[in-house]
C-alpha positions in Angstrom: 3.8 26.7 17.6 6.3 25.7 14.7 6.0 22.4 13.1 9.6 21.6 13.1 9.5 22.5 17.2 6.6 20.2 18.0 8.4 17.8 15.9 11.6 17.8 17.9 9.6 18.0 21.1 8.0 15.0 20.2 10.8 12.9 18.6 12.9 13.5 21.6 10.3 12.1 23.8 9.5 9.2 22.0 12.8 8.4 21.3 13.7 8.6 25.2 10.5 6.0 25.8 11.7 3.3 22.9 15.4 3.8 22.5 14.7 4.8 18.8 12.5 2.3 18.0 9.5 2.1 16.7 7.1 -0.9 15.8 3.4 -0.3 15.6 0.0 -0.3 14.2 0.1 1.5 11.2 -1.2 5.6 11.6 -3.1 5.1 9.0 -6.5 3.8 7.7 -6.6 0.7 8.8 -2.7 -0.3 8.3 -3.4 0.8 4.4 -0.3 3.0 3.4 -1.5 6.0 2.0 -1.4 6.7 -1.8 0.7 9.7 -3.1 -0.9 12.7 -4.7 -1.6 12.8 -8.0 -0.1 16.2 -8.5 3.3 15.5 -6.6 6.8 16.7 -8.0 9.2 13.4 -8.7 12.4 13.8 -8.5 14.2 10.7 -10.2 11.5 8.8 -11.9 7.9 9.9 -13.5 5.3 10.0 -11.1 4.1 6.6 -8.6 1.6 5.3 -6.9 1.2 3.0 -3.9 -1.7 0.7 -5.8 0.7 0.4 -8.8 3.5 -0.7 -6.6 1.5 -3.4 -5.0 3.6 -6.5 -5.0 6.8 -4.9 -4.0 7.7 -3.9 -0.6 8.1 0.1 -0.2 10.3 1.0 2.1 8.8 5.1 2.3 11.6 7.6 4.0 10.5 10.5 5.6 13.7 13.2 4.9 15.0 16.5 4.4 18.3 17.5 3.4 19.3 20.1 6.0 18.8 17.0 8.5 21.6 16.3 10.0 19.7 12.6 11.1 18.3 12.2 7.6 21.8 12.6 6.7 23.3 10.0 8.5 20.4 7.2 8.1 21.1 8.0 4.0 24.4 5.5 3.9 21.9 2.7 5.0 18.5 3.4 2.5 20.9 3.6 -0.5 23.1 0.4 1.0 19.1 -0.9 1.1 18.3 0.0 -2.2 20.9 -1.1 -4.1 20.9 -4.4 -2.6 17.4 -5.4 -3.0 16.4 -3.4 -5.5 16.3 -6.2 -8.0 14.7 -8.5 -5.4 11.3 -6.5 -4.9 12.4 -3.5 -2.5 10.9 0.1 -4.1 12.5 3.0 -2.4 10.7 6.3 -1.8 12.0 9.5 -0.1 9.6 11.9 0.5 11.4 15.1 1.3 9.5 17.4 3.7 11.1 20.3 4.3 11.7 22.1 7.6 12.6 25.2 6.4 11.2 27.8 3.3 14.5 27.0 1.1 14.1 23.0 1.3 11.0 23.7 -0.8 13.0 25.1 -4.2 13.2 21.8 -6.4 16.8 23.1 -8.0 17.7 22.7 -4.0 16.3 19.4 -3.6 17.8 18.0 -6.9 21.2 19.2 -6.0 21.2 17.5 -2.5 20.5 14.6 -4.3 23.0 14.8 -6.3 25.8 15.8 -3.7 23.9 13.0 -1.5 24.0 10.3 -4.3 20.7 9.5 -4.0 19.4 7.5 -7.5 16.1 6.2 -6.3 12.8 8.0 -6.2 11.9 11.1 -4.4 8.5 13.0 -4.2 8.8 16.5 -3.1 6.0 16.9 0.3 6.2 20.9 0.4 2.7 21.1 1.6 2.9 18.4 4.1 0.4 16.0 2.2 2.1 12.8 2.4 3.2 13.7 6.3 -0.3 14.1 7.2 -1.5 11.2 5.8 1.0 9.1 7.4 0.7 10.9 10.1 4.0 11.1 10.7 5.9 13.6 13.3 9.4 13.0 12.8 12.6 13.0 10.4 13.5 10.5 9.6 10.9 7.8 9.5 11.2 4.9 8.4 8.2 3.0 7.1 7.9 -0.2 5.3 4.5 -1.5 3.1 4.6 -4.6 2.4 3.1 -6.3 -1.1 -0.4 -5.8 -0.3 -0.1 -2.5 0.2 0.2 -2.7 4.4 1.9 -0.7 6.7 3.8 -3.3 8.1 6.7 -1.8 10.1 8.3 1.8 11.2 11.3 3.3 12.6 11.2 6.9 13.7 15.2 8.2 14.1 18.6 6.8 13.6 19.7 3.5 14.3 18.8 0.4 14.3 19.7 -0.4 11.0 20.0 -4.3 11.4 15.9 -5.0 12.9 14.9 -2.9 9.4 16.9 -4.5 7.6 15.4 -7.9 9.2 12.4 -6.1 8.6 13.2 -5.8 4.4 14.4 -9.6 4.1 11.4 -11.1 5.9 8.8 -8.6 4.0 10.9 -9.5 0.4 10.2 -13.2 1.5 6.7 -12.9 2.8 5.8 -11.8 -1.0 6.7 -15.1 -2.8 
């Protein structure tokens, strides 16, 4: 069965069992966000890892630009980013595409572009990242806090106001 299908199938039943919400153990190793590989594509800055970010909070956005979800949670992680940027908040989109063209990188950097999107992104063409997090849905939302701990995720649009809760108490937890 197609990724993308199973992913919609499963999105819009866990969305109809928590209203869009989503706050639980971590999916992987033992709450330890997962590191990125080695030989990912940045977009934005030069590669990054999740040990050499330890200390901030990460918030990690699972995304792809055809999306028109992705597209509308967007407003919010850049709202995010610009705000607490220069308190401790890192910002990583990891763009996992749905379809064959979301994987050209000239595609990518001009939806950034149209999208204004200035923080880092890490192209996920082969579904590394997704599988590590295990993740099943765009967009997902998931927030490590300074020692390196999943410590909160959203699957879907809205609720915009518990993550950003979510940021300030993890930005203060850290000090």
């Amino acid at each position: 069965m197609h990724r993308s299908f199973r992913a919609c199938i499963a999105a819009v039943s866990l969305l109809a069992a928590t209203h869009g919400s989503a706050i639980a153990p971590s999916p992987a190793d033992h709450g330890k966000a997962p590191e990125f590989p080695a030989n990912a594509k940045w977009l934005n800055t030069g590669p990054l890892t999740i040990s050499a970010l330890r200390g901030k909070v990460v918030l990690v956005d699972f995304w792809t630009y055809t999306c028109i979800n992705c597209i509308n949670t967007l407003p919010h992680v850049r709202q995010w980013y610009d705000k607490y940027r220069d308190k401790g908040l890192m910002v990583v989109g990891v763009h996992t595409p749905e379809y064959p063209f979301e994987k050209s990188t000239s595609n990518v950097q001009a939806a950034l572009k149209r999208l204004d999107i200035r923080y880092p992104v890490v192209q996920d063409n082969t579904y590394v990242i997704w599988d590590a997090y295990r993740n099943q849905y765009w967009p997902a939302l998931y927030l490590v806090d300074a020692s390196g701990k999943i410590a909160y995720q959203h699957f879907g649009e809205g609720h915009y106001e518990e993550t950003e809760a979510a940021i300030q108490k993890l930005l203060s937890d850290r000090r």
